[in-house]
ROLOFI-104514 format. One record per residue (C-alpha): residue number from 1; x, y, z. Coordinates in nm, 2 decimals, always signed. Layout:
<recs>
+-----+--------+--------+--------+
:   k :     xx :     yy :     zz :
+-----+--------+--------+--------+
: NUM :      X :      Y :      Z :
...
+-----+--------+--------+--------+
</recs>
This chain:
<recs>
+-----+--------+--------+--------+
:   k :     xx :     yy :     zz :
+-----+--------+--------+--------+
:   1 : +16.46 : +10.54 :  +4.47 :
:   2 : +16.69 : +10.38 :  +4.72 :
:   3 : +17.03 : +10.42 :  +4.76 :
:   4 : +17.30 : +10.17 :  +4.78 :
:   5 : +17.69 : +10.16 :  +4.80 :
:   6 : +17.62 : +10.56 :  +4.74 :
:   7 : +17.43 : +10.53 :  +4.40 :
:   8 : +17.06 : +10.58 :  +4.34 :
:   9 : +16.91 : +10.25 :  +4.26 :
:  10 : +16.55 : +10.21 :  +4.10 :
:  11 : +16.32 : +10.00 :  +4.34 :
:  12 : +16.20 :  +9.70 :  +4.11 :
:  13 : +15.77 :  +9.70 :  +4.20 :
:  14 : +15.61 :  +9.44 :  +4.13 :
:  15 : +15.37 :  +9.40 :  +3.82 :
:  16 : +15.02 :  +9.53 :  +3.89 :
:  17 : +14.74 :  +9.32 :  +3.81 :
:  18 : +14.64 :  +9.60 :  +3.52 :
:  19 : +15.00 :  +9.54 :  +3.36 :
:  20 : +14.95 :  +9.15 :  +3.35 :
:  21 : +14.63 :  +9.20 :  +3.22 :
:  22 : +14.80 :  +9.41 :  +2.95 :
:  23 : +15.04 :  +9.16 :  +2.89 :
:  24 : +14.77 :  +8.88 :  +2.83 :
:  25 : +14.56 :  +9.05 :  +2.63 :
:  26 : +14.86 :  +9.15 :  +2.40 :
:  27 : +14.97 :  +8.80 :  +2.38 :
:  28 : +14.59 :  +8.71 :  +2.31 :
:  29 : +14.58 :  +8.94 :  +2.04 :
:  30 : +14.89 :  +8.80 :  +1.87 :
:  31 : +14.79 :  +8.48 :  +1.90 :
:  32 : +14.46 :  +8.54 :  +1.69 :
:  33 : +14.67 :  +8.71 :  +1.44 :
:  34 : +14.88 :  +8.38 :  +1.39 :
:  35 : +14.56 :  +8.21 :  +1.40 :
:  36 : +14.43 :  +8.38 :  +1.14 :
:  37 : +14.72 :  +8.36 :  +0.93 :
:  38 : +14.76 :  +8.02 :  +0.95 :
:  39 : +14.37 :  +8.01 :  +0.84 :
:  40 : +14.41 :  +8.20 :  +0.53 :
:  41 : +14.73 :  +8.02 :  +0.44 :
:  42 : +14.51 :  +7.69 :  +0.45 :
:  43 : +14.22 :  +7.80 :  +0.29 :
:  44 : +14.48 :  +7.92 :  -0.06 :
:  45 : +14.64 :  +7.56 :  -0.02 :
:  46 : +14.31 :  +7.41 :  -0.03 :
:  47 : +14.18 :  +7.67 :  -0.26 :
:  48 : +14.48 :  +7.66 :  -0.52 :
:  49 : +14.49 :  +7.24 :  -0.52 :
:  50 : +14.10 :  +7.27 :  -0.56 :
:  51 : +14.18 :  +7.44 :  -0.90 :
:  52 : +14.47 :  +7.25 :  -1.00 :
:  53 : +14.29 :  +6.92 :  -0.98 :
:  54 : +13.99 :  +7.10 :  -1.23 :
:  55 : +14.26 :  +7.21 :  -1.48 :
:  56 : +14.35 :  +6.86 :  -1.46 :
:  57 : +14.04 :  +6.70 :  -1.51 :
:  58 : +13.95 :  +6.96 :  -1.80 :
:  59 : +14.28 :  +6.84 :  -1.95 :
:  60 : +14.20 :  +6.44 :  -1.96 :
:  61 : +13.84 :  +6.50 :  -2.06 :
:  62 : +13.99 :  +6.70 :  -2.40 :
:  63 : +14.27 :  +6.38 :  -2.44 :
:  64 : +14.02 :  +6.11 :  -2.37 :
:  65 : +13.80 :  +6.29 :  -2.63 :
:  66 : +14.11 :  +6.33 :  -2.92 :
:  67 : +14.20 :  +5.93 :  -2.84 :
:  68 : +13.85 :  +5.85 :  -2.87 :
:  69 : +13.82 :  +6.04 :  -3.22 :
:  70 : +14.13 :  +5.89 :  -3.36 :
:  71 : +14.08 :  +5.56 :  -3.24 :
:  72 : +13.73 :  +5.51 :  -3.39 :
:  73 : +13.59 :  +5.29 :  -3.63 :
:  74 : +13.41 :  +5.59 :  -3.74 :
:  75 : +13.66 :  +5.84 :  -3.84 :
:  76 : +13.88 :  +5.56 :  -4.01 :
:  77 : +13.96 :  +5.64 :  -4.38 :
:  78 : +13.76 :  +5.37 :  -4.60 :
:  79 : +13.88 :  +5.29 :  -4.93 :
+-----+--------+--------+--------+
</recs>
């Protein structure tokens, strides 16, 4: 502690090479966090369009195959 103009003052040290190294790693480990994040965030997108577009499909397929029922020669009434 140092004193000046009569009050106790904290000397500032400098950051050790341990604390910086803290810090970093910290920082690193955040970072990977966000990474994975982000990661599972796309993989749901892709995941969740993957299984919209099936739906979809399975819903023409079933329409393609009622307009194909009604509109053939077939299944018209003959008198």
């Amino acid at each position: 502690m140092m004193r000046i103009n009569g009050q106790q003052q904290t000397a500032l040290l400098p950051i050790t090479f341990m604390e910086r190294l803290r810090s970093k790693n910290l920082m690193r480990g955040q970072a990977t966090i966000m990474a994975f994040a982000t990661l599972l965030f796309l993989v749901l997108m892709t995941l969740a369009t993957y299984n919209i577009s099936q739906m979809t499909h399975g819903k023409m397929q079933t329409m393609n195959a009622a307009d194909a029922g009604i509109f053939s020669p077939v299944s018209a009434p003959s008198f």
